[in-house]
N, C-alpha and C positions, 0 to 999 in steps of 0.2 A: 488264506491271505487276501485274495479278492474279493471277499466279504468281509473282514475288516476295514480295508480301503476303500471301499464304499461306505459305510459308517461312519468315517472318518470324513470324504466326501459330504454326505449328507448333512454335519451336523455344520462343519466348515460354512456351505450353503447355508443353514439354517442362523448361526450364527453372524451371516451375513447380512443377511435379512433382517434381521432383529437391529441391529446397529442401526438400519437405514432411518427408524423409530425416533431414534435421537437426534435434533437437528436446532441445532443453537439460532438465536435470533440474525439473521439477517443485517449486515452493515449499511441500512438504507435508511436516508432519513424520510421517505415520504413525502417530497416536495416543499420542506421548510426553506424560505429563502438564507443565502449563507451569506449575509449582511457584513461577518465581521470575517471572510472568510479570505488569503492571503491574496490571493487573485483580484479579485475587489482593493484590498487597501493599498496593493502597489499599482494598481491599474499598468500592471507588463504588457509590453510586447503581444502579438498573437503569436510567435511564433514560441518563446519563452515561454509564454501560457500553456501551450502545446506540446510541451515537453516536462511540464510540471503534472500537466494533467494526465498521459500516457506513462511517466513514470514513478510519480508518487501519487499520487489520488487515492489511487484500490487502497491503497493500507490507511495511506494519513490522510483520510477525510470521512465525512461521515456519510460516505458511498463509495460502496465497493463495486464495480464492475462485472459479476460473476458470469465464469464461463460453463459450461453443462458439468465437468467436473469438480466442481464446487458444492455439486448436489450432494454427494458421494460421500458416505461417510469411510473411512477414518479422513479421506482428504478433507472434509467440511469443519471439522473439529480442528483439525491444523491451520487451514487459511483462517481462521475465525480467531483461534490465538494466533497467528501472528498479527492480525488486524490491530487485535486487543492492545498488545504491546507495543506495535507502530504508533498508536493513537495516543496510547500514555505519555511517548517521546514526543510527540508532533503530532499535534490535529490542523492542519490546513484551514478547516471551515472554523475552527475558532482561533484566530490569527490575533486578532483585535485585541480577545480577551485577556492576553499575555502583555507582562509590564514592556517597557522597552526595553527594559537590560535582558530578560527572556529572549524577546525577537531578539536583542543583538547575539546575543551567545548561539539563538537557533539558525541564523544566517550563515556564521562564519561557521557552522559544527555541519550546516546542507554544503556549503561546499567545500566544506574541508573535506565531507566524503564522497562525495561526487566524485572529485579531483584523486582521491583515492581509490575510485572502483569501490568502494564498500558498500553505496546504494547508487541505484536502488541494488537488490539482493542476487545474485546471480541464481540462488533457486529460482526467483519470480521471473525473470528474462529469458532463464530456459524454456517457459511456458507461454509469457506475452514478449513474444519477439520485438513488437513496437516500439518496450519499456526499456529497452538496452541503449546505453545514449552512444554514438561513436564521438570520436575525437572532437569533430568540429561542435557538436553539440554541446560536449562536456563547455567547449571552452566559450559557449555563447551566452550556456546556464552560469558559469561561473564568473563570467567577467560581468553578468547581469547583476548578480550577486553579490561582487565587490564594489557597486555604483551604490547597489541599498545600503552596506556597509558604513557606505563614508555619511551618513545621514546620522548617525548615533557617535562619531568622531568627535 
């Protein structure tokens, strides 16, 4: 029996190691300026800025903040799809690029979840404590939000 569980051990570890081999591209742009990127075209607040960039960034922009667990496979394969799919919905650093009827639907859908709890993601806040907005924030990020709103009215 304790020579099976060792084998088992062994190949576990050996299986581990191999996984490490695979390691998806990096969500980093490499110092491209983010010219059309949402932060630049509202010119917010710092403080608003700072609560955009601590809780949506990692996913929705084309830099991810990664922490030493992120190296780590199966975790690096997971944050990298969800990155993937945050970005699909909302890329930050191409803000610009989207019609206005897009940004209007993408404003009122950021704080329609905000005001929800639904982002940022309660997995991601379990791990960057920063990214978790309290009350007074919610309602700084979203009343910021219903001032860009009335631009497309």
């Amino acid at each position: 029996m304790k020579q099976i569980l060792k084998r088992i051990l062994v190949f576990v570890l050996f299986l581990f190691i191999a996984i490490q081999m695979y390691q998806p591209a990096f969500n980093i742009d490499k110092g491209r300026a983010a010219t059309k990127d949402f932060i630049r075209v509202y010119k917010m607040p710092a403080e608003v800025q700072t609560l955009f960039r601590n809780s949506c960034y990692d996913c929705h922009s084309n830099n991810t903040d990664y922490v030493w667990y992120d190296y780590i496979q199966p975790v690096r394969s997971v944050v990298e799809s969800h990155i993937k799919e945050a970005k699909n919905d909302l890329n930050f650093n191409e803000w610009e690029t989207y019609s206005n009827r897009k940004q209007e639907r993408l404003l009122n859908s950021i704080k329609e979840q905000i005001v929800n709890r639904q982002m940022p993601l309660s997995s991601y806040t379990l791990m960057h404590r920063k990214a978790k907005l309290s009350d007074d924030e919610i309602k700084t990020m979203t009343e910021w939000l219903k001032e860009q709103s009335k631009v497309y009215e």
